[in-house]
N, C-alpha and C positions, 0 to 999 in steps of 0.2 A: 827312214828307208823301209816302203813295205819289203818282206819276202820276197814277194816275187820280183823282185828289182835286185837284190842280192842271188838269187839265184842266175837269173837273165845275164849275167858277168858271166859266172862259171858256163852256162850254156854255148854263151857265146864263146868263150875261151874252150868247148870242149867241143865245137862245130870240125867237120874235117874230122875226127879221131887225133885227136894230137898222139905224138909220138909216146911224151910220155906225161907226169903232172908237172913236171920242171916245165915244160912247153907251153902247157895251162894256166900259169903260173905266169910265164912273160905273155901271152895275150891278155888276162885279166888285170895283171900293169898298165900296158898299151893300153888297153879299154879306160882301164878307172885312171889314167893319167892327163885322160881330156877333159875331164871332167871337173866341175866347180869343189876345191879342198873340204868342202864344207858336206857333199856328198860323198868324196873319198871317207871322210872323219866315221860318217854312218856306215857305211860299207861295212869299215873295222867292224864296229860297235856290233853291226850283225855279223861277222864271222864269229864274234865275241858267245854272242846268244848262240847259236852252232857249237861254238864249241862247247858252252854248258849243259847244250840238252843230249849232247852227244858222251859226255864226262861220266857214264855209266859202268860201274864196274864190269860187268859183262865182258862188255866190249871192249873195257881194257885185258880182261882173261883172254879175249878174243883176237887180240894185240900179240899178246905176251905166248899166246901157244904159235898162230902163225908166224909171227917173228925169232922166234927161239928166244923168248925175251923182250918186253919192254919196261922201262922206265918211264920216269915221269916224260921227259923229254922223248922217246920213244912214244910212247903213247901218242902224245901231241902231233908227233911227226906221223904216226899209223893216221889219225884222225885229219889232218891233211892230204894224206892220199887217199882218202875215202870220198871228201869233198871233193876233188878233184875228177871225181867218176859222178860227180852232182848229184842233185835233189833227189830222187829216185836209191841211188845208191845209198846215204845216209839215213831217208826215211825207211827203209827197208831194215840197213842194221842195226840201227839204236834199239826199238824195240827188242829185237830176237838177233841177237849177233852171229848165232849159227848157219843162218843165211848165207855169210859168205861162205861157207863149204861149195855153193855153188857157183860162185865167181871162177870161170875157165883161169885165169891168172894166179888165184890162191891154188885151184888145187894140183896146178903143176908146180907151184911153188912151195909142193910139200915135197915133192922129188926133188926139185935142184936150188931148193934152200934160197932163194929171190924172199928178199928181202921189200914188204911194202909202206914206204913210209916217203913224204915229201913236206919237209920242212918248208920251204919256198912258197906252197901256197898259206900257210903261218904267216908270212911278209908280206903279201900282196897290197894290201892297204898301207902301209908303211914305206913299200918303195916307189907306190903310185904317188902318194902324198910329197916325197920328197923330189920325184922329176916332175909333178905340176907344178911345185913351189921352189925349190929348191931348199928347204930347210926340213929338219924331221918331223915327222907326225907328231903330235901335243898328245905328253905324257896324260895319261887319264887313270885313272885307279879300274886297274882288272878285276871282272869278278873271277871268283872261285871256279874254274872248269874242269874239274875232274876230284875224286873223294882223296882221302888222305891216305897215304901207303900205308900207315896203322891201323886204320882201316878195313883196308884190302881181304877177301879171305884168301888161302894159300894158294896161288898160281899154281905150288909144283905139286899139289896135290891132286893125284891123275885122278882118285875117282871121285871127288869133287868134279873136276873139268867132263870127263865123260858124262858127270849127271847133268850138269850144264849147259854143256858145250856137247853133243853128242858127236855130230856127223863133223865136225872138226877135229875131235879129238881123235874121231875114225881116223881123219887126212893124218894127224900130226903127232899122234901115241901109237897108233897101232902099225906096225906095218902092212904094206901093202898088200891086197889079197892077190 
């Protein structure tokens, strides 16, 4: 599956402004569930490549300050709802994750604590796969998509994050001016 065919789902699943990525989520089922298993299987496989070019530490700090916290699974679930806001949205913050300081949704989500994260679009290929066939998607060996928490350098350390993360850690260390 080239890219622009994995993205053209999410497009098409983000036409209209859906309500929310849970909504994005069941249109890109509907979508990849008409679709030849064999296509659904590559779908996966590029959400797969998505989410390893996305597995940047950064952008897990980036996670873990807007969320008050993320985990490996957290993370995962941040990095889903990033997809969700499609191509444009993820090419923008892998690079430079500070970006999203400007997303209207993040930075009132520094005020009333909204939580960004959708698991569900994680599932997309797996539950398209199982309503065109009716059996599970075919275990495949995952790669590696995100570094190892020993790894990691220290999230709670503010003035790492401020050197890093600047105008987010404005939103989300500093109070408001």
């Amino acid at each position: 599956m080239r890219t622009d065919d994995f993205w053209a789902v999410i497009d098409r699943a983000t036409a209209d402004r859906p309500a929310s990525p849970a909504e994005v989520a069941e249109r890109a089922v509907a979508d990849l569930a008409t679709r030849d298993p064999e296509e659904i299987v590559a779908w996966g496989r590029h959400l797969d490549k998505v989410m390893v070019a996305s597995g940047t530490e950064d952008l897990w700090a980036a996670a873990y300050l807007i969320n008050s916290g993320a985990d490996e699974a957290g993370f995962d679930a941040f990095r889903g709802w990033l997809i969700a806001h499609g191509r444009k949205a993820v090419a923008a913050a892998v690079p430079a994750p500070d970006v999203l300081a400007n997303v209207v949704a993040i930075k009132e989500g520094a005020d009333t604590g909204a939580v960004f994260e959708a698991e569900e679009v994680l599932g997309i290929a797996a539950r398209a796969y199982e309503e065109a066939t009716g059996t599970p998607l075919p275990a495949e060996d995952r790669p590696r998509h995100r570094p190892e928490v020993a790894d990691l350098w220290d999230f709670d350390n503010e003035d790492e994050m401020r050197r890093r993360l600047p105008r987010l850690s404005a939103l989300f260390l500093e109070p408001p001016d």
